[in-house]
N, C-alpha and C positions, 0 to 999 in steps of 0.2 A: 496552550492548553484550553479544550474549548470548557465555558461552561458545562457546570457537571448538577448548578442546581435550576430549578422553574421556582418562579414566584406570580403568587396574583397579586399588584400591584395596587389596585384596586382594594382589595383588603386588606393590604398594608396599611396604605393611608385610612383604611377607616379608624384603624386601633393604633395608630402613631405613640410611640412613649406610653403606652401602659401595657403594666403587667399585673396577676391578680396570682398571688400568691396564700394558699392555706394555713401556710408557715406562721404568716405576718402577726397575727393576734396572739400566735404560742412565744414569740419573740417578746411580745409588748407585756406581757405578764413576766415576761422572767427582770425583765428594765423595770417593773412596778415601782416607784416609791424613790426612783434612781434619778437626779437632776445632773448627775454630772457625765457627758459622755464619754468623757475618758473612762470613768467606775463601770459605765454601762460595756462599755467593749470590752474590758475583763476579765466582766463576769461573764460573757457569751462567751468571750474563746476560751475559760474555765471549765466551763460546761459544752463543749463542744459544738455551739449552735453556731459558730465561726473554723472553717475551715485552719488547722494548726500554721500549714503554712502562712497565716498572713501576721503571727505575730512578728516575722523578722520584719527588722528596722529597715526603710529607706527603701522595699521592693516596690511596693504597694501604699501609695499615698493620696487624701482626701482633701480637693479644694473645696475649699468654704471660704463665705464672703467674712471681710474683716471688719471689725466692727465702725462704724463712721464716725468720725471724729470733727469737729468744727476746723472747715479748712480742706476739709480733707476729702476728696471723694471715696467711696466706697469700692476698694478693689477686693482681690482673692490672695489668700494663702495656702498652704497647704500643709498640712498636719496629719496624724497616723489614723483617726479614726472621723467619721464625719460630726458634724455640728452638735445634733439634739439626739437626744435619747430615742426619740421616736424614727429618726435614721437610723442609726445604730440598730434599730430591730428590724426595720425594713430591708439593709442592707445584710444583715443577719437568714430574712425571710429569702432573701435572692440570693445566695454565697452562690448556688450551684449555678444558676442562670449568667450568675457574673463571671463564673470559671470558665464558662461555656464561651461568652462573648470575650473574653480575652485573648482564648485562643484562635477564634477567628481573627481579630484586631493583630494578630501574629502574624495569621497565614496574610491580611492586606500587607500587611509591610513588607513580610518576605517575597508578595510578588510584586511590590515597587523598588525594589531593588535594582532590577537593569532600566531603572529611569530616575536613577540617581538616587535615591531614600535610603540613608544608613537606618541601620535598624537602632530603635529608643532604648534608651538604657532601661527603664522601668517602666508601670501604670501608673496615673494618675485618674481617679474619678471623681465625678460629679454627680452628686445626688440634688436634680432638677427641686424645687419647693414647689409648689400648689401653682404658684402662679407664674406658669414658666414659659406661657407663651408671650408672657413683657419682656425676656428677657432679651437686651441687646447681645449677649454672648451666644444666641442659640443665632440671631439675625447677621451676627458677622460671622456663621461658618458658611454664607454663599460666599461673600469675599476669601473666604480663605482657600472655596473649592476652585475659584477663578482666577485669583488672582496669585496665588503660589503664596503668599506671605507666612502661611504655616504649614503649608504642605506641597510644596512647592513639586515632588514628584507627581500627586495626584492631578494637581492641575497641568502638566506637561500630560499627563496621560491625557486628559480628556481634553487638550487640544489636537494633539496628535491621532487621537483615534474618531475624532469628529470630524478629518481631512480625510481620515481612509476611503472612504466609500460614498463615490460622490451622491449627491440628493438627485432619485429617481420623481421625474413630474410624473404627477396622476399618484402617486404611490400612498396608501391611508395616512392618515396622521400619527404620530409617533407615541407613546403610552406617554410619553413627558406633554406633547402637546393637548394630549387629553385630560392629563392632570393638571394642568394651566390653569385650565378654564376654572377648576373648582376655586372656592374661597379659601385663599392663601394666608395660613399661619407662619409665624418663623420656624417650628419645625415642618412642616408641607412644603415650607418653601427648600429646606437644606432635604428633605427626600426626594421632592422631584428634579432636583439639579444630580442627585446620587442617581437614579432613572435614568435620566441621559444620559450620565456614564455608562452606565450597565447595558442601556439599549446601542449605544455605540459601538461598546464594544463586540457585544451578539451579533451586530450586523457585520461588523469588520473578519470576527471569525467563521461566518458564517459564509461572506463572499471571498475566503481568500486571499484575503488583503495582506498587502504587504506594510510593515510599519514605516510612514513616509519620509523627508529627509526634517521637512520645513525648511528656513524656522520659522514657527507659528507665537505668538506674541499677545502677552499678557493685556490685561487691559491697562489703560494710563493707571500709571501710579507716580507721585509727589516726590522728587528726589531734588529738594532744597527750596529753589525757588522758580524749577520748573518739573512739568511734568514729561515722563516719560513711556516710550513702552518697551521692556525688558523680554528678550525674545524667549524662548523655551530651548535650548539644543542639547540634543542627544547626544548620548555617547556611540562611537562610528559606529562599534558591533554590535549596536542594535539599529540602524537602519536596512532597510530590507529584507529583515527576517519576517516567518510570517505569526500572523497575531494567535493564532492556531496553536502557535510552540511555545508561546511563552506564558510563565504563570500566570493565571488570572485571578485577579483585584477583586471585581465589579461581586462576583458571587456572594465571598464571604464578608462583603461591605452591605451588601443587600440583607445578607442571613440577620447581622448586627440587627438592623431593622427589624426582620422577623421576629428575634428574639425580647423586642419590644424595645432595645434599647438604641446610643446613639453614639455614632464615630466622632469625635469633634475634629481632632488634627490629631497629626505627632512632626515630631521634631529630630533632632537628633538626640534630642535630650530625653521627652517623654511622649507616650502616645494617651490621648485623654480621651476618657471615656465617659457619655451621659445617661446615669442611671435617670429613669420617670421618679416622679413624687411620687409618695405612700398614697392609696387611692383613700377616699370617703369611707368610713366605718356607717353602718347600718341605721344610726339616729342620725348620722350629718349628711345620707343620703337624702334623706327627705327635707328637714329644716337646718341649711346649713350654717355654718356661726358667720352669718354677714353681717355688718354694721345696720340700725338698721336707720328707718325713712324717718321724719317726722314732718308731719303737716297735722295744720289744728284753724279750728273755727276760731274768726275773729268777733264775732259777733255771739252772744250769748244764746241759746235753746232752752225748751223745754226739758228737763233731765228726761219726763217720762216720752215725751216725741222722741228724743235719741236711744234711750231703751228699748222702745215698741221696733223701730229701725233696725238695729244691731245683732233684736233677740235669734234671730236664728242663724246667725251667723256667731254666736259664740256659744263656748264649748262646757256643757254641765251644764246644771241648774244655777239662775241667776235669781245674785243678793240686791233687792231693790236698794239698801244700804251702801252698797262696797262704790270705790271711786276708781279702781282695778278692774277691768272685762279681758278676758284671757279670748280669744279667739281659736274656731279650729281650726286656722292652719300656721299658728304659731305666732299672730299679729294679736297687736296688746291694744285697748281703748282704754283712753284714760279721763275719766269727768272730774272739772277741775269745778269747783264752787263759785261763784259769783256773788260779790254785794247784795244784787238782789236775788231776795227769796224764793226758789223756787226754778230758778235760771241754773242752766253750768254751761259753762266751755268743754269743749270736746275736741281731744287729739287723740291720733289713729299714731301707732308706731308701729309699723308697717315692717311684714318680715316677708322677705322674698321667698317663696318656695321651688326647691332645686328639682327638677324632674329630667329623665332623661333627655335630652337634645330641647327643651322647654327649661320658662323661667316662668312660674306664674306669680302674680304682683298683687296676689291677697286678694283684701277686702279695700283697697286703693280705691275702685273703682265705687263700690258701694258708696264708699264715703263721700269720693265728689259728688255721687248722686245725691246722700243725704245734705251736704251742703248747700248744693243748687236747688233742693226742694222747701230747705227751710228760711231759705234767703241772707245763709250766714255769706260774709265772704272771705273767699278759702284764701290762704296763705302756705307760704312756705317758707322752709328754712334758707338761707343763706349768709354763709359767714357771722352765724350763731345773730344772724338777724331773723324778724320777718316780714316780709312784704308781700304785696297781695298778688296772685296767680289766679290767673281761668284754669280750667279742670285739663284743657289741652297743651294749656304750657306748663304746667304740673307734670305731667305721663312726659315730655319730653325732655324736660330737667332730671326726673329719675331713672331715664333708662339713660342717662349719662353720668349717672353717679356712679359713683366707685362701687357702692354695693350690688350692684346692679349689673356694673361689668364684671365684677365679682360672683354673680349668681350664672352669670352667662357661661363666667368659663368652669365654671363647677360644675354645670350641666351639659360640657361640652356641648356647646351650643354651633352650628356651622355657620352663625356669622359672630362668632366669639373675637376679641379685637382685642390687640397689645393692652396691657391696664398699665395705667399712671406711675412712672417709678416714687 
């Protein structure tokens, strides 16, 4: 069956894993006041903001990470509704979007079928947290697209239909090899590996190809105390038919994507599905709850030289009194007293502000300048110590702080980078 859908693939990956739902805020008021997510699911399928079919038992089920214990690494469970309240109304905001992608996630399985995929007994999802491109579970579905270990029909597909049609020289680069080049997240990396399936497959329907015998063969994989490679083989009546007749995958695997959301695997047991985090509300767009910086003068100042300095850069009118300066873009100055009269110490706790595809880093800058002008010298925090920093190895130390990677990927930044588990 040839493709029946076009995608720009290109604006896929712009908007990877997000969805912007209207729903989501009328959800969050009904959970008001609610800590517990069980109470919270409820009450939504009480009042209808949850589709009725999902109260049966055991259809439809929510992995959420378990809690870490000493000893113990941090795995998944699965249980009937997702974690926090604040999912539960997200999940609530998305019912119809999630109905939607389920039954694509139906039609892939159904056309992996003559390449061996019993169909899952049930769904399981995954509602992704904020910081989801650390996670190792989004970065082992390449292994699982190649290597068969969880979807063992998908990866025979796209072995076998990346033999069909041999590689023409001269011929442009391929929409995967053009997505290569950009800066690879764990989800960009599990979409453009799903790309090459899908352009594999267009090209193999498109020139007539016949589906080939092989066998085509997994990459090495660990079986005891040597490595092996485990071939891919078909079942006979599907060799030599053409790719043209047979259901296709690749579309409604692409649509998934479209739809904002994400295939992880299935099994014979389940097929898992990756809802996006709940996006930023309207105050955490702009100053988002990051941990925040601290650096502070070692060397004592003028109070009024650091007030003259600061004044326009903080927000209201200023208490020649207070020891508290609120700044306007949400960074705090703090003048700490000195033995002698007339002296203070001054520390900046620095709030990173989130803007779209930018992170700007306050009044940071300001202050190493006030620093370096009034011949304090500047320090920083580490390991709830402080020791002394130039202004250049300060900016280099914070843009590898966790708040900071933190700020990066809140502002979907395009060189946003796995954060620290």
């Amino acid at each position: 069956m040839a493709a029946s859908r076009t995608f720009d693939f290109f604006e896929l990956d712009r908007r990877l894993l997000r969805l912007e739902s209207p729903r989501f805020r009328e959800a969050l008021l009904e959970v008001r006041g609610l800590e517990d997510a069980g109470a919270a699911w409820g009450r939504l399928l009480g009042r209808g903001l949850l589709p009725a079919s999902w109260a049966e038992p055991g259809r439809r089920m929510f992995r959420v990470p378990r809690i870490p214990t000493r000893g113990r690494n941090t795995g998944f469970h699965e249980q009937p509704h997702p974690r926090s309240t604040q999912a539960v109304a997200w999940v609530a905001a998305n019912a119809e979007v999630m109905l939607a992608v389920e039954a694509l996630a139906w039609e892939v399985a159904e056309a992996l079928v003559p390449w061996g995929q019993s169909l899952p007994r049930r769904v399981v999802w995954h509602v992704l947290p904020r910081r989801k491109l650390k996670q190792a579970e989004l970065r082992k579905q390449v292994e699982v697209r190649t290597e068969g270990k969880l979807c063992h029909a998908m990866a025979m597909l796209e072995a076998h239909t990346r033999k069909a049609v041999p590689y023409t020289p001269g011929a442009p680069p391929s929409t995967f090899a053009s997505l290569a080049r950009l800066a690879w997240g764990a989800a960009r990396h599990v979409f453009s590996r799903d790309v090459s399936i899908y352009d594999h497959w267009a090209r193999a329907v498109a020139a007539g190809a016949l589906v080939p015998r092989g066998p085509y063969h997994a990459q090495y994989r660990r079986v005891g105390e040597e490595y092996i490679r485990l071939p891919f083989l078909l079942l006979e009546a599907l060799v030599g038919r053409p790719y043209a007749e047979l259901p296709d995958p690749c579309s409604p695997l692409m649509a998934i994507w479209d739809a904002g959301c994400m295939l992880g695997w299935m099994s014979d047991d389940a097929l898992v599905l990756h809802l996006p985090p709940p996006p930023l509300d309207a105050s955490e767009a702009q100053v988002a709850r990051i941990p925040k910086y601290r650096v502070e003068t070692a060397r004592a100042v003028p109070r009024d030289a650091a007030l003259e300095f600061f004044r326009p850069f903080l927000a209201g009118p200023v208490d020649p009194g207070a020891s508290v300066f609120h700044c306007d873009d949400g960074s705090v100055v703090h003048f700490h007293a000195s033995e002698t009269e007339g002296l203070v110490f001054v520390e900046l706790q620095c709030q990173f502000s989130v803007q779209w595809r930018d992170v700007s880093t306050g009044h940071l800058l300001d202050f190493v300048r006030f620093c370096e002008r009034s011949g304090s010298q500047l320090k920083r925090r580490r390991n709830g110590h402080l020791i002394p920093a130039s202004g250049a190895a300060l900016f280099s130390d914070f843009k590898s702080s966790p708040a900071f990677r933190m700020a990066m990927h809140q502002a979907q930044h395009p060189r946003d980078l796995p954060l620290p588990e």
